[in-house]
C-alpha positions in Angstrom: 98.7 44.2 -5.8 101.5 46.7 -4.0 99.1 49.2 -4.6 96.2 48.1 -3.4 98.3 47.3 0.3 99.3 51.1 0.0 96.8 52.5 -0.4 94.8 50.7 2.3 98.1 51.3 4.6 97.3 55.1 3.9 94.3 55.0 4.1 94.0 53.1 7.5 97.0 55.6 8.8 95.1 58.2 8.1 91.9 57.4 9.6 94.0 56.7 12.9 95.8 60.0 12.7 93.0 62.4 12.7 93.2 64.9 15.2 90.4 65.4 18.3 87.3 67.1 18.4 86.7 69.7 21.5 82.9 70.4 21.0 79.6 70.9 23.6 75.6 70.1 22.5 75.8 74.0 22.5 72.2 75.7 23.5 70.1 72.5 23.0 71.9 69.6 25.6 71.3 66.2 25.1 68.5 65.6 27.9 67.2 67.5 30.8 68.0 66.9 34.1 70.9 65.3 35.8 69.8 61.9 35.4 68.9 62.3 31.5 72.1 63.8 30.8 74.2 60.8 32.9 72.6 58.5 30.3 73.0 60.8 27.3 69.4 61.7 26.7 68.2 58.3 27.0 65.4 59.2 29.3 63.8 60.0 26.1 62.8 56.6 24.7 62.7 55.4 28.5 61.1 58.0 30.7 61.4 57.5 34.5 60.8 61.2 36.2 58.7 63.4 35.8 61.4 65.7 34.0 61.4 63.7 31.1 58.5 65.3 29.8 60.3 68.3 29.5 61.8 66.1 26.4 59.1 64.3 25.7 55.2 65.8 26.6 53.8 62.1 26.2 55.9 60.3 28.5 54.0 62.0 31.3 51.3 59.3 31.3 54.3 56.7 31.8 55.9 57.9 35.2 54.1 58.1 38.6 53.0 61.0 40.5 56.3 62.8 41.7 58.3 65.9 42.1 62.0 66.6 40.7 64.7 68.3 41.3 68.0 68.6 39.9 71.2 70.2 39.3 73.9 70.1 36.3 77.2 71.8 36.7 78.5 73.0 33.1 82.4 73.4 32.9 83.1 74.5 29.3 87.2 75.3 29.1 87.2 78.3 26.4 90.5 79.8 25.1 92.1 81.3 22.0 96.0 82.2 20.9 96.2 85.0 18.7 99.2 86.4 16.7 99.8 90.0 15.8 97.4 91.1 12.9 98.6 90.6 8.9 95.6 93.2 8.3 97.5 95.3 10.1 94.8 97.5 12.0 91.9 97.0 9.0 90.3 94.3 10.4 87.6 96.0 12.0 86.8 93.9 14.9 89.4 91.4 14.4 92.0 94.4 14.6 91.1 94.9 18.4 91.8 90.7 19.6 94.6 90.5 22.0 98.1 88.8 20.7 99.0 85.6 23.1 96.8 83.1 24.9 93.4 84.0 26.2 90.9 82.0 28.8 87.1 83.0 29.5 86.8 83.9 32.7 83.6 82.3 33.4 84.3 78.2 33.7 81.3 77.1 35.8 77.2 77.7 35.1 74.6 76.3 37.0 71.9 73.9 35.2 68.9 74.0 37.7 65.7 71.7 36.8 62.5 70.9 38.4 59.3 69.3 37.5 55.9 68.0 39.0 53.7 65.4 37.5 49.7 64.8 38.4 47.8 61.9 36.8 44.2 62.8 35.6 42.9 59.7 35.4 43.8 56.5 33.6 44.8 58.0 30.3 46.1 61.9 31.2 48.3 63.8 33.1 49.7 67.3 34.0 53.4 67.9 34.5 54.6 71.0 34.7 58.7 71.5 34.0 61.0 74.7 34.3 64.5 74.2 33.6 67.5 75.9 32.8 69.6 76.4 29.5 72.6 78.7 28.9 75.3 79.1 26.0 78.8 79.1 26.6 79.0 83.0 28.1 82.8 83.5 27.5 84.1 86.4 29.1 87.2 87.3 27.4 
């Protein structure tokens, strides 16, 4: 019976003690537009501009006429702390990283998005969508 409570005891203390995860949706985000991305990428099941067709071509047909425009600011923090080499110079690219604490120089990008939406008829529509995408772009 003593067992059992320690090993749920460790078990439980180490569920609570593992560390955070620092990650982003990378290239493909979680929604286009501003408003998709505040409700992360609900406007998929629930479209409600005409940029959600940009996520999902058929919910066209459920949003009114309209035109959209938004923009996302993307702040990713990137940094790395290197110590001196143990390959000492054989590396080959890892060789040339610089010892100490690093930051990327670029911190903000720009997400712009817009969209326009026709209805042809009672059962089509046109929308057309350009948006904007972008990795992390580190500068180191």
């Amino acid at each position: 019976m003593k067992t059992n409570l320690a090993f749920r005891m460790s078990a439980m203390a180490l569920a609570f003690a593992t560390p955070m995860a620092f990650a982003t949706n990378g290239y493909f985000t979680h929604g286009v537009g501003s408003h998709n991305k505040a409700q992360a990428g609900a406007g998929l099941a629930s479209p409600s501009q005409a940029i959600d067709a940009a996520n999902n071509p058929a919910s066209a047909i459920l949003v009114d006429d309209q035109t959209n425009a938004s923009l996302s600011i993307f702040s990713p923090r990137r940094s790395y702390t290197a110590s001196a080499s143990m390959a000492q110079g054989n590396g080959g690219a890892f060789s040339i990283m610089t010892q100490g604490e690093l930051d990327s120089g670029s911190e903000y990008f720009p997400l712009p998005a817009i969209s326009k939406k026709w209805m042809w008829g009672d059962d089509s529509a046109l929308a057309f969508s350009f948006y904007g995408r972008g990795g992390m772009n580190s500068d180191w």
